[in-house]
LOGU-59450 format. One record per residue (C-alpha): x, z, y; residue number from 1; residue in three letters. Coordinates in steps of 0.1 Angstrom, whole numbers, plus 2048, in hexadecimal, padded with zeros to 3 digits. Layout:
<vexpas>
   px   pz   py    k    r
    X    Z    Y  NUM  ALA
...
</vexpas>
This chain:
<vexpas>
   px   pz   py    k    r
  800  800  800    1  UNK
  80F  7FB  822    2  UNK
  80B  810  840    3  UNK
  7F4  7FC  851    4  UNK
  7DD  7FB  833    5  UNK
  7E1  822  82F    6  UNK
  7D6  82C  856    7  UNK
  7B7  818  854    8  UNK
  7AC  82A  831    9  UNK
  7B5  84B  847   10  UNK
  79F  83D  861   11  UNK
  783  83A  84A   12  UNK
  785  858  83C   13  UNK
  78F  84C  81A   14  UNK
  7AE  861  816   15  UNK
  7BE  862  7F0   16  UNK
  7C3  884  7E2   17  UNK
  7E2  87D  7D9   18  UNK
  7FF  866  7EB   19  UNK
  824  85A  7EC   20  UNK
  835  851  80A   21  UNK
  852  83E  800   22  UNK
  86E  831  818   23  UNK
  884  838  833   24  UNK
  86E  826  850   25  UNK
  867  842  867   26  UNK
  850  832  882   27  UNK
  835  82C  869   28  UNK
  83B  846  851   29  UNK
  833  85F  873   30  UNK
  817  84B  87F   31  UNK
  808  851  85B   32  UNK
  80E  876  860   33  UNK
  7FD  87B  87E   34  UNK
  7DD  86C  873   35  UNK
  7DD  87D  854   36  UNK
  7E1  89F  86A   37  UNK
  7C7  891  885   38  UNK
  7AE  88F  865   39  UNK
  7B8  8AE  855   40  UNK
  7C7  8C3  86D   41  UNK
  7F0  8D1  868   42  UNK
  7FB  8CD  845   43  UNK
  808  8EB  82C   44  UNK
  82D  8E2  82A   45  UNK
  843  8E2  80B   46  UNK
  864  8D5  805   47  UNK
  86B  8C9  7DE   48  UNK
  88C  8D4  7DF   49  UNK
  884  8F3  7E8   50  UNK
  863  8FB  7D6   51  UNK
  85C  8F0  7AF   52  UNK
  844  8D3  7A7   53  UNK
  831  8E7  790   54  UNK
  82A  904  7AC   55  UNK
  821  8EC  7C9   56  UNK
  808  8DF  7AD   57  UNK
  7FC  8FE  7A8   58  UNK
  7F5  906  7CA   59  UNK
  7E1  8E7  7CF   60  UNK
  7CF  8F6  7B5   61  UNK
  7C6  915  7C4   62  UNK
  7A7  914  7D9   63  UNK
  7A9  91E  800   64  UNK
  78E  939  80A   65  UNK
  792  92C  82F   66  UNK
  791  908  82D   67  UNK
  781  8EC  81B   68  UNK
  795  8D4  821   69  UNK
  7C3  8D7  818   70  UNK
  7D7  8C2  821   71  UNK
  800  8CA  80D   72  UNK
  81C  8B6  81B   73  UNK
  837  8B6  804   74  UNK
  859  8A6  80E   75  UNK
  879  8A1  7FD   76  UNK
  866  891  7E0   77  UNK
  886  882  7D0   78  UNK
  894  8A6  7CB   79  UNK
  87A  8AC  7B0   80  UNK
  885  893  792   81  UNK
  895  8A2  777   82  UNK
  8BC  8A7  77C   83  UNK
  8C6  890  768   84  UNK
  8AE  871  77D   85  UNK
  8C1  880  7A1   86  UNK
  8E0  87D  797   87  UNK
  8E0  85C  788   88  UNK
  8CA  854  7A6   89  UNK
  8E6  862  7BD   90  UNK
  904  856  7A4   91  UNK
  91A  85C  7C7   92  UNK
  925  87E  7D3   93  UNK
  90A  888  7E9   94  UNK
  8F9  8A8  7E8   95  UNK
  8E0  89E  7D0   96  UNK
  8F5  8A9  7B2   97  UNK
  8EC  8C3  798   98  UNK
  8FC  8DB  7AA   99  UNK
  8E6  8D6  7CA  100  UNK
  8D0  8F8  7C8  101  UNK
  8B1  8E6  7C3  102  UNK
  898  8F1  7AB  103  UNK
  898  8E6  785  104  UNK
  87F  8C8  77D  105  UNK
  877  8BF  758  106  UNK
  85B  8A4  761  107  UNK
  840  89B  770  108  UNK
  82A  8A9  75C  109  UNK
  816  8C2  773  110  UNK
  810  8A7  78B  111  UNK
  803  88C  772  112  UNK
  7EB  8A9  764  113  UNK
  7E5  8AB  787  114  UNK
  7D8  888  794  115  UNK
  7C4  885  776  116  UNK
  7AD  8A2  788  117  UNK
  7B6  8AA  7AB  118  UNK
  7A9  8C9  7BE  119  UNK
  78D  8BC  7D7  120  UNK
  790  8C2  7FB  121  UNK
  7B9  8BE  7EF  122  UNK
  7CF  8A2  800  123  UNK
  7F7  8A3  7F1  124  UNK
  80E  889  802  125  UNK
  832  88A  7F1  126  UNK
  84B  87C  80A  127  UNK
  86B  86B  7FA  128  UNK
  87B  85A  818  129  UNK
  8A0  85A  80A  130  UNK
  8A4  83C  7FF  131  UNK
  89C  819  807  132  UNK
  891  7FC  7F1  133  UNK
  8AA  7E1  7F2  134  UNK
  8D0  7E6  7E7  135  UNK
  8E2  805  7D5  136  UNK
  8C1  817  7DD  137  UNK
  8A9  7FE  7CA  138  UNK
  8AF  810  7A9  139  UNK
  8AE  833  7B5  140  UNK
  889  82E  7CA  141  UNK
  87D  81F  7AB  142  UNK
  888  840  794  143  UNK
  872  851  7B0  144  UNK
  857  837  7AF  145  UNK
  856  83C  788  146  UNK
  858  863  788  147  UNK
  836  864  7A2  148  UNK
  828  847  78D  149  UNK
  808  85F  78B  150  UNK
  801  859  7B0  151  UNK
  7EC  83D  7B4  152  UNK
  7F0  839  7D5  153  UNK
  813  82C  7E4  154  UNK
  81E  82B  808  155  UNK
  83C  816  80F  156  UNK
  84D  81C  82D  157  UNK
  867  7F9  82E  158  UNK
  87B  7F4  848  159  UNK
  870  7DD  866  160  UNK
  87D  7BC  866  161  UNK
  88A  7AC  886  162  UNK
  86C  799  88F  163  UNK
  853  7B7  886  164  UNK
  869  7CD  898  165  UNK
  865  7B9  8B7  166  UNK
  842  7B6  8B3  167  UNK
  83B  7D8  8AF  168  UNK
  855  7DE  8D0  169  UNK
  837  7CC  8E1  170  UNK
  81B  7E1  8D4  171  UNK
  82D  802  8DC  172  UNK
  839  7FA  900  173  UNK
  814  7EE  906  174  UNK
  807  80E  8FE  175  UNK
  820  821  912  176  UNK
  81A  80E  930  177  UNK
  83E  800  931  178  UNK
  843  7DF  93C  179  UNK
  85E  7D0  929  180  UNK
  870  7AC  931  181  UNK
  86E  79B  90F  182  UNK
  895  794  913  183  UNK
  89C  7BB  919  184  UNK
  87E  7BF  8F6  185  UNK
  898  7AC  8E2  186  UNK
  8B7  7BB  8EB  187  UNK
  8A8  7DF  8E9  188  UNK
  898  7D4  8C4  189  UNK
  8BD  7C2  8B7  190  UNK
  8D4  7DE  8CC  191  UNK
  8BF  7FE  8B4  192  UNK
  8BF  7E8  898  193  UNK
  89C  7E1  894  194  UNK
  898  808  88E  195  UNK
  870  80A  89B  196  UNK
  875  831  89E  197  UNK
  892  831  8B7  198  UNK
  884  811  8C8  199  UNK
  863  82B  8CE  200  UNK
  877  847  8DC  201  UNK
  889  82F  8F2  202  UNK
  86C  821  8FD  203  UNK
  85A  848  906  204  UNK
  878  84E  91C  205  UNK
  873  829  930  206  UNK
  851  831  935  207  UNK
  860  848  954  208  UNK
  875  82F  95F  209  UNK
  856  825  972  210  UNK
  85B  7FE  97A  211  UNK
  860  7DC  95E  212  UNK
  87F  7E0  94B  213  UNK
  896  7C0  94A  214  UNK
  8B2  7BC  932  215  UNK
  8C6  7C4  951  216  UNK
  8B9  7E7  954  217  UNK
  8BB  7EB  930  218  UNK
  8E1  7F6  92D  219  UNK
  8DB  810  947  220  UNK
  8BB  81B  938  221  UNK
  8C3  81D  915  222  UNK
  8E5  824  90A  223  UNK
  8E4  811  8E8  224  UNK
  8DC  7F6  8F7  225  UNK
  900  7E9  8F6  226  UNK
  8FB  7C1  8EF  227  UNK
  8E9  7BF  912  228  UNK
  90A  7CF  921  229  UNK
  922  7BA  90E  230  UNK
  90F  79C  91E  231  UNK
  90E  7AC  93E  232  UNK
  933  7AA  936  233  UNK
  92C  77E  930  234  UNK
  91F  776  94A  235  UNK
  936  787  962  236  UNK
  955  772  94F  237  UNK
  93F  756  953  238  UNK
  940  753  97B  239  UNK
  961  764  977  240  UNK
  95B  781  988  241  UNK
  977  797  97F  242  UNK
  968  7B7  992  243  UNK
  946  7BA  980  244  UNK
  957  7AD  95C  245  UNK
  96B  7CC  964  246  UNK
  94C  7E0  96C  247  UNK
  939  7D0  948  248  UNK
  95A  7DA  935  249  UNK
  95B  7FF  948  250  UNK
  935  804  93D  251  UNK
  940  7F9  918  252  UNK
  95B  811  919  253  UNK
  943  82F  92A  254  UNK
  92A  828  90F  255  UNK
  945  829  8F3  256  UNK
  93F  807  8E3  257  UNK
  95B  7FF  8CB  258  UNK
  96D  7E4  8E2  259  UNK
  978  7D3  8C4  260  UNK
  953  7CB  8B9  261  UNK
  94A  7BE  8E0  262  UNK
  964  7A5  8D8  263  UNK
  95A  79A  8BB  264  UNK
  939  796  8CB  265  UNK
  948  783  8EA  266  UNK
  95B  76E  8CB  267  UNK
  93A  766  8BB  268  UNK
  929  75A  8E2  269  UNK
  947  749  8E9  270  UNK
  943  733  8C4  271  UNK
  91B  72F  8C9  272  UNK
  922  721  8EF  273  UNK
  93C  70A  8E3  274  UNK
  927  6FB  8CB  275  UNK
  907  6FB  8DF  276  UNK
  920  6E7  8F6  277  UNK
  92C  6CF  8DC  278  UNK
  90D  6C5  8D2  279  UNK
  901  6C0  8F5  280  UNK
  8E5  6DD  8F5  281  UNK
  8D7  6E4  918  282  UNK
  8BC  6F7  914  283  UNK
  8B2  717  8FB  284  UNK
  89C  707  8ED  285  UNK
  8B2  6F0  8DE  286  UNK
  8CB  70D  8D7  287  UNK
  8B3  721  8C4  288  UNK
  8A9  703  8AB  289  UNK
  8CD  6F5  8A6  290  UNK
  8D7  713  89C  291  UNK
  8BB  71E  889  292  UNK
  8B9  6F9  876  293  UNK
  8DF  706  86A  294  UNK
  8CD  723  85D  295  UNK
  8D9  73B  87A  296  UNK
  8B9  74F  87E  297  UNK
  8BA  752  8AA  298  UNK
  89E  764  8C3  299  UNK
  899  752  8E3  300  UNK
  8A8  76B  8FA  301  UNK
  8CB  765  8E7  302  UNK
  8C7  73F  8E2  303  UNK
  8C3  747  90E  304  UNK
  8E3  75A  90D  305  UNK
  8F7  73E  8FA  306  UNK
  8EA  726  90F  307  UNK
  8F7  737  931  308  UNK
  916  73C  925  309  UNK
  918  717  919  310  UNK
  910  70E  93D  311  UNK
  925  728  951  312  UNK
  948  71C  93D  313  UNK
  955  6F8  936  314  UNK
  95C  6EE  90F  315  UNK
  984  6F3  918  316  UNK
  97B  715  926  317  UNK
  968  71F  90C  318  UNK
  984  714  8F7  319  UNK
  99F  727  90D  320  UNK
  987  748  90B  321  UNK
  988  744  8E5  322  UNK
  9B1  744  8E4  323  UNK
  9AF  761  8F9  324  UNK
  997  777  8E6  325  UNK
  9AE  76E  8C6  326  UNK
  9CB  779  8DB  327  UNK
  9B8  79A  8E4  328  UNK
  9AE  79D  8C2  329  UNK
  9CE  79D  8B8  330  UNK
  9D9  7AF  8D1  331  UNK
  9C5  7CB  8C3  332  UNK
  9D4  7CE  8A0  333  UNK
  9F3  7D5  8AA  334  UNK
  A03  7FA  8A6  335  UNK
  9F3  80F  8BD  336  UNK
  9DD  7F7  8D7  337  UNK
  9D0  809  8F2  338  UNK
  9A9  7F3  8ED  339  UNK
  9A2  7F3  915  340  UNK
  9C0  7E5  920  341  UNK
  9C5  7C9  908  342  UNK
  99E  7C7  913  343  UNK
  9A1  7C6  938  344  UNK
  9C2  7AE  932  345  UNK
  9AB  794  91F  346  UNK
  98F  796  93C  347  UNK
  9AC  790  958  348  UNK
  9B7  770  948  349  UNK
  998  762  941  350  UNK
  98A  767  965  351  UNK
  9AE  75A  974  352  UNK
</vexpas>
């Protein structure tokens, strides 16, 4: 079941006795949680590594003299398979050895016996948000899947993808009143990784900022917002103007972005602008599907970025700025670089 399916059954009243929330996603899993406690007021609060399967059963067992309606919240799920399951589920050293202090768990047995007959007026949501469900983690959510096979119902909390991030960017600022340039949208969504969760508490705080938001602003406004600052830093070398590529660069420094990795960024503009002005691209338009026809997926507000900086240098300049970042990057693997010089040295050249 996804999330969206899941709010509009709480909508409606039609809550499952039992559930799973399964995932790391924490902008849905939370909006989830708050209508399950806007329908059944604040939940009873377990934690499986702390408390036994078998006696959080039990307790959902035991009828309340002051309400009729429960409501447990269990988190931590994972910690309740059997040993054996969490450490071959956790086959690196992290705390979720045998040795971890969590209590003993022979099956699922009390749970199965359980769903079979639920207590009425009882909700139970198990929360395993751990692990993901792609890569090294694939096996170990399914050993959880398969030890709460007895609840029907299964939340999955999957990570946003780029374009669903962005989307839902749209949906959150709207309902916070922010006014968001779509360029400054896009960087915020690519610069906190498509995380929906951050990209909400970002948002909350530019609600006071009180005016639109550009990409611009966006460096000031949001200090992970790093890609805005590194392009800041582009088009400054583009109409060489040493001063405020200084500025960019000091504001890269101040925010502690690995100067290395701004390089390799500037690297990567550099190559896209050269090709864009090999194949005689003008526009972004015609950025954005070039690339994307050589299967390099590209948002508009980029496939803008490559094509100002494909119009602010000259092909030989753009070839020139590559030899100089390689000299830079060079320049940085030597024995003991100090980053901001060999930094501020590549930015004098370039805008001589």
């Amino acid at each position: 079941m996804t999330p969206a399916q899941f709010l509009t059954r709480v909508r409606k009243r039609e809550i499952p006795p039992l559930c799973l929330f399964l995932g790391p996603e924490g902008w849905n899993r939370r909006r989830c949680r708050e209508a399950l406690v806007a329908a059944l007021g604040e939940p009873e609060r377990f934690d499986a590594s702390q408390t036994p399967l078998a006696a959080i059963v039990d307790d959902a067992r035991a009828m309340s003299l002051f309400a009729s309606e429960r409501f447990l919240f269990v988190s931590s799920a994972e910690a309740a398979l059997p040993r054996t399951s969490r450490a071959a589920a956790a086959s690196d050293t992290d705390d979720d050895d045998a040795s971890d202090g969590a209590p003993a768990a022979a099956d699922s047995g009390p749970l199965e016996g359980y769903a079979k007959d639920p207590t009425p007026g009882v909700t139970i949501v198990f929360e395993s948000s751990r692990w993901d469900f792609e890569g090294d983690d694939k096996a170990r959510t399914d050993r959880v899947r398969k030890f709460y096979s007895a609840i029907p119902e299964v939340i999955e909390f999957r990570r946003f993808s780029l374009d669903d991030a962005r989307m839902e960017t749209d949906r959150i600022a709207k309902a916070a009143n922010v006014r968001l340039d779509p360029a400054a949208a896009e960087a915020l969504v690519e610069a906190l990784a498509g995380d929906v969760a951050r990209i909400a508490v970002e948002i909350e705080k530019l609600s006071l900022y009180g005016k639109p938001v550009t990409a611009e602003d966006l460096p000031n406004l949001v200090p992970d917002a790093r890609q805005s600052t590194i392009f800041a830093l582009v088009n400054a070398l583009g109409r060489r103007d040493r001063a405020r590529s200084l500025d960019a660069l000091d504001a890269l420094v101040r925010e502690g972005e690995y100067l290395p990795l701004a390089l390799t960024f500037l690297a990567t503009q550099f190559r896209m602008a050269l090709a864009a002005k090999e194949s005689n691209l003008r526009s972004a338009a015609q950025v954005q599907g070039h690339f994307s026809k050589s299967g390099i997926p590209m948002w508009g507000s980029r496939a803008e970025q490559v094509a100002q900086t494909a119009a602010k240098f000259s092909k030989e300049q753009l070839e020139r700025g590559l030899g100089l970042i390689f000299e830079a990057d060079r320049d940085l693997r030597s024995a003991r670089p100090d980053d901001r010089t060999v930094v501020e040295n590549f930015v004098v050249k370039l805008c001589a």
